[in-house]
N, C-alpha and C positions, 0 to 999 in steps of 0.2 A: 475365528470371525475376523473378516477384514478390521483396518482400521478408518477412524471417520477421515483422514489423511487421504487415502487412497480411492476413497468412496468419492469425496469429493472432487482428488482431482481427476475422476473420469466424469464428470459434468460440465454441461458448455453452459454457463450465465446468459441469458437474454438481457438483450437492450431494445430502447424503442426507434425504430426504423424512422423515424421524424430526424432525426440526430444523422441518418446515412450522408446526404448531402451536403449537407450543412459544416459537419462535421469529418466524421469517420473519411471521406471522400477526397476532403480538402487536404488532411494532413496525412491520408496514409498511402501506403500500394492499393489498399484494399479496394478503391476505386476513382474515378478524374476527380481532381479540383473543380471547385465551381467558376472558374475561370483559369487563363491560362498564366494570367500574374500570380494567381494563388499556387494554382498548381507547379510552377517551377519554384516556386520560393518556400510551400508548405510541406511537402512530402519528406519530413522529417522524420517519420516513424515509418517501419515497415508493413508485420497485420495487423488488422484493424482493433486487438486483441492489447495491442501497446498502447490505443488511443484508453479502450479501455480500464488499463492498469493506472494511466493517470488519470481520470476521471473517479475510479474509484478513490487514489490516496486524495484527490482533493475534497470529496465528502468527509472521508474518516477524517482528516484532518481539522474539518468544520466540523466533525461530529452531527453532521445532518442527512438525511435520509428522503428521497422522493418516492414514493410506493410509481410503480410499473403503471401504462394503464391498463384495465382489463380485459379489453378486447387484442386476443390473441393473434390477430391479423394486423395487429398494429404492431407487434414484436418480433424480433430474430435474434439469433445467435449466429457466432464466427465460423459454426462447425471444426475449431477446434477444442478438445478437451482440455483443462487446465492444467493437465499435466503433461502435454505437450506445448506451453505456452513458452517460449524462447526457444525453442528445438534453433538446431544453427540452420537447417532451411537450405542451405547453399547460399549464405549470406554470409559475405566478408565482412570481417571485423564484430559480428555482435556474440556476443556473451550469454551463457547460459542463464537463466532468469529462474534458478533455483531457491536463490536466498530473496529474491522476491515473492516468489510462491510460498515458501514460510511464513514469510511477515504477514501476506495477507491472510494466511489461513488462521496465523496465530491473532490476529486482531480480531478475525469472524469470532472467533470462540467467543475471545473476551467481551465484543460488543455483542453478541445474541445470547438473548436469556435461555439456556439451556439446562433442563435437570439432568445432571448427569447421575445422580442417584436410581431416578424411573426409568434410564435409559439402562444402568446397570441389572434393573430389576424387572428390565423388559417390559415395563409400562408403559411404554412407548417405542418406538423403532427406529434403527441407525437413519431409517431413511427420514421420517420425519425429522429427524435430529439435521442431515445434512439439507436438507429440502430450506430448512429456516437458515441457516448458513449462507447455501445463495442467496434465498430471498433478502438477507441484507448487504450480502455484496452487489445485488443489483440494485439495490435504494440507494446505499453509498454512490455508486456508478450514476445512479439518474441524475442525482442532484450535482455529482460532477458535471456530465456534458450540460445539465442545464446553467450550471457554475458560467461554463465557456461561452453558450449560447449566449448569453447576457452581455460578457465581455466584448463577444463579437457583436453584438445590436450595438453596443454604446462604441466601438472604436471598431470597424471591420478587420484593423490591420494589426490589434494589436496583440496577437500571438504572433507575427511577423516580424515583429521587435528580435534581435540578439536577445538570447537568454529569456526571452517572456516566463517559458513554462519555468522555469531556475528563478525565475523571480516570485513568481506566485509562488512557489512553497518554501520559498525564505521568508517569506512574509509571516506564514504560517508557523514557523519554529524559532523565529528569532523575532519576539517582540519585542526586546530594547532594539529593534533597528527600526520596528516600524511604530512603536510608541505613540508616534503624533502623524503620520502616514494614513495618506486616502488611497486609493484604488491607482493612483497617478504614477505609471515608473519613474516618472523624473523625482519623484521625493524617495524614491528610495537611493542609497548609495549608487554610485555610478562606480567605486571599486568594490566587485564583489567577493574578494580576497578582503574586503574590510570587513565587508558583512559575516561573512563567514566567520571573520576573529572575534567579533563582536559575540555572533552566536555562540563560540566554544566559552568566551568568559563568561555567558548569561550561566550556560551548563553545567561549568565548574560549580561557580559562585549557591547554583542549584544542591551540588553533592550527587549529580545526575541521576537521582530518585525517579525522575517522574519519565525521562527520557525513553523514549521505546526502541528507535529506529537509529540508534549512533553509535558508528563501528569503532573502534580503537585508535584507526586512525586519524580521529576526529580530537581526541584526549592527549594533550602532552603526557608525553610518557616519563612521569614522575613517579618515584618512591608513593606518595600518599594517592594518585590518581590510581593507581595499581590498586594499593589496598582495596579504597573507595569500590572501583567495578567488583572485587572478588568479594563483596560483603553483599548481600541476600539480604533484601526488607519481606519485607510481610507481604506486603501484593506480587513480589518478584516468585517467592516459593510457591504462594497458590496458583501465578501462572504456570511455572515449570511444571507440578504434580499436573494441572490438568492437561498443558501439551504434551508433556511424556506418556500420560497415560490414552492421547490420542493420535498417538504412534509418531511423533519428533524423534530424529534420533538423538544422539548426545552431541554430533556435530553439526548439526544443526541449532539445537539445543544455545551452543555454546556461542554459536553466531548470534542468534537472536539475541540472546542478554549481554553480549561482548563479554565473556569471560571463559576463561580456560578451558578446555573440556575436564582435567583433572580436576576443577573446581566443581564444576556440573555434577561429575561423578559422585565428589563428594556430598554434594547435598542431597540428591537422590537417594543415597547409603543414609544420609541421616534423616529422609523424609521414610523409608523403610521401603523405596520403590524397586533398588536394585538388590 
């Protein structure tokens, strides 16, 4: 039997067609800006599939959700499958969007309430299982572009700012920077090389427990930060059993948690999975 990995990424996510304009238009290839100051200054992302992927981590990041609305003529997809999402296209300079596809599939699991027991025991079907997957990367996704919409009602320009979108999700993972911080770029640092220090000392200082999305070379590379990444808490193992067992591979695996693959190895061998 396939696994829910591969099931899903042959599915396209719907978004709502109210956002094309607005959005998606302004800042992708995918279609003109809504002016011609927009359009030379915004076309910062390629398919419309990118505008998507930020949209979505800015939900999961809020942890908040906009259900679709129901009328299905109000809806579209990119016509690409998620597993062709970053393909290089005949596009200079961009990067495979691999270890991005991970992340998000491994965040769907953990935020959808999923019985993986009735799904073992055929109580249910991989398809409903992957069906509720998207439905909440498209909630995440709504309340992202509505996130934007908002931003854009109250300042039209201000995803036009250097670094706008780098600023919204500093905000989001480094709260000793934004502490006492409104929605206003100008309170936020003006060196983002501070922010960024800022953020790795909150992380440390954390024992980076809770952290999901922070590669290694985010961690000075000390004797005890070492240790620290290759030690497995309790929520860390019940992640890994459930994305191994929904077909991660080990390097993959090892991306997502920042730690070795010969460390992955080992605790798979001592969860009884390999």
């Amino acid at each position: 039997m396939e696994n829910l990995y591969d099931i899903w990424g042959r599915r396209n996510p719907s978004w709502e067609i109210k956002y094309q304009e607005s959005i998606i238009d302004v800042f992708c290839d995918y279609g003109r800006g809504s002016s011609k100051l927009q359009g030379d200054r915004g076309k910062i992302f390629g398919a419309g599939y990118e505008m998507f992927i930020i949209a979505f981590f800015i939900g999961l990041y809020n942890d908040k959700r906009k259900p679709l609305v129901k009328d299905t003529s109000k809806v579209k997809t990119f016509g690409q499958p998620i597993q062709y999402w970053g393909n290089l296209e005949g596009r200079f300079g961009r990067t495979s969007y691999g270890k991005i596809r991970n992340y998000i599939f491994a965040a769907l699991v953990a935020k959808t309430d999923i019985d993986f027991v009735a799904l073992d025991k055929g109580e249910i079907t991989v398809r409903k299982v992957v069906d509720d997957l998207i439905c909440t990367m498209e909630e995440y996704a709504n309340f992202g572009f509505d996130f934007i919409t908002e931003k854009m009602e109250d300042d039209p320009d201000y995803f036009f700012k250097e670094t706008a979108f780098l600023r919204i999700f500093l905000k989001f993972i480094a709260p000793v920077a934004d502490s006492t911080a409104d929605d206003d770029d100008d309170e936020l640092p003006d060196d983002l090389d501070s922010c960024e220090s800022q953020t790795e000392t909150h992380i440390n200082n954390e024992a980076c427990d809770d952290v999901i999305f922070k590669s290694d070379n985010e961690i000075p590379e000390t004797e005890s930060s070492t240790i620290i990444r290759q030690r497995w808490t309790i929520k860390e193992r019940s992640e890994l059993k459930s994305f191994f067992e929904q077909g991660m591979t080990i390097e993959q695996l090892a991306s997502f948690f920042s730690k070795t693959e010969d460390n992955v190895k080992s605790e798979l061998e001592k969860l009884g999975l390999i």
